[in-house]
C-alpha positions, 0 to 999 in steps of 0.5 A: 500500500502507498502512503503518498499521493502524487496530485497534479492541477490543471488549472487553465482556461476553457473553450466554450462549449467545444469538447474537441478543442478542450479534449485536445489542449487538455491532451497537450497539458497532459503530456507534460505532466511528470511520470511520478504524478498519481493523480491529474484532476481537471476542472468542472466541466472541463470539455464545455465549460459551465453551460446551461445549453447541455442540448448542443453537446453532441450526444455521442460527446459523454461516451467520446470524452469517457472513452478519452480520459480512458485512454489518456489514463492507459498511455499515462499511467496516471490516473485522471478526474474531471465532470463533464456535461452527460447524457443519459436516458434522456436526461442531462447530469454534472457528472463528475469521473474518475478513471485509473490506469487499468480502467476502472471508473468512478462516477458521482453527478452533483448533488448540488446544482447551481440554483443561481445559474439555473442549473437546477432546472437543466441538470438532474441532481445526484444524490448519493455521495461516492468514497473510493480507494486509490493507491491507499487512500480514502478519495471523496470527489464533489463538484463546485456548489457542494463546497457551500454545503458542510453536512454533505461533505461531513467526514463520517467515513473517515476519508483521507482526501476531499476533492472539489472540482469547480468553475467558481467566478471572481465574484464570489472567490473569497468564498471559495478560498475560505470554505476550501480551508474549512473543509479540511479544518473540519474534516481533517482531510487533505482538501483540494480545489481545482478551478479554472482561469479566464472569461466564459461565453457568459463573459463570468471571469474565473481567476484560477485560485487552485489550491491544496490544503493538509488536514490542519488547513495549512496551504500546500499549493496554491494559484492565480494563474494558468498552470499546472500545481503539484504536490503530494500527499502524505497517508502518515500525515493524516493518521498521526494528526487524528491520532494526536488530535481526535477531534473527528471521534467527538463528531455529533452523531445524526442522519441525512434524510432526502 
């Protein structure tokens, strides 16, 4: 079993609602990428950007872009995380996937859709939270408005990472910088949050602000710009810390219902 985790961000600009174009820069970005890195996680909607006209993504995109971040994962060796617009029996999802090396895949569709944005009324919403293990690591993946929501993300499974993927605008990035933070403090988990950078077909501007946080909140890499983060993750971080502080055994016990 691994103790560390090697992550890399791909905190970048987006083509507006043009999955070739995105697949292919991302492709670029990808090669890159060091041979030690475990993990690359790109942002929320990574192939569109944070469209609320799903209908004009060809259908055969969602199964396309899967079989892509397969394939980039096999020539890789890395495994690869990221949500993109998906269709499915009629019906549209946020649907977030994880993909190892030997194909394995992970999905989770967001729980949270955006109410302000109206993606509530395009997107069907997910409703089961999704903990795997990769490389001896507990990983909990959520999307972009889950940040806002702590009961959702509560650490009852005793994970060891907490993952956000996201297009968070300028507007609203103080918010975004402190809830990061938060989650990891509460959680006691790594907390990791990759955003994007540049203006939208909206024109909302996203300024970047990746960052990756231990399980005391003290920042690991942190971003304004286009580039690739990296760090690493260390599994004896976690369980020494909640040994010496037990703060998660003090956790109120209740139920989420609906």
């Amino acid at each position: 079993m691994s103790t560390t985790l090697n992550l890399a961000l791909i905190q970048t600009d987006l083509y507006w609602e043009d999955p070739v174009s995105n697949r292919k820069m991302f492709e670029e970005k990808i090669e890159g990428i060091s041979d030690d890195v475990d993990l690359i996680i790109l942002p929320e909607m990574f192939t569109t950007g944070f469209t609320m006209k799903p209908e004009k993504i060809l259908l055969s995109e969602s199964k396309g872009t899967l079989d892509w971040m397969k394939k980039i994962a096999q020539q890789s060796n890395t495994a690869l995380m990221g949500s993109i617009v998906f269709q499915e029996n009629g019906k549209f999802y946020n649907r977030l996937f994880f993909v190892s090396p030997d194909g394995k895949v992970e999905a989770y569709d967001k729980r949270h859709t955006f109410t302000l944005a109206g993606e509530d009324e395009v997107y069907e919403a997910g409703n089961e939270k999704l903990i795997f293990e990769y490389k001896g690591f507990k990983i909990c993946p959520m999307i972009c408005y889950d940040l806002r929501f702590p009961v959702w993300s509560r650490n009852v499974e005793d994970y060891d990472v907490l993952i956000y993927v996201a297009n968070w605008p300028s507007k609203r990035i103080n918010a975004w910088d402190t809830l990061l933070k938060a989650r990891a403090i509460e959680n006691m988990a790594y907390c990791v949050g990759v955003n994007r950078t540049g203006t939208d077909g909206l024109d909302y501007e996203y300024p970047g602000h990746s960052a990756i946080y231990d399980v005391l909140g003290e920042p690991l890499a942190f971003s304004q710009d286009e580039e690739v983060l990296y760090a690493t993750l260390n599994k004896e971080h976690v369980t020494s810390t909640r040994k010496q502080l037990r703060f998660l055994e003090d956790r109120d016990n209740f139920s989420l219902i609906g």
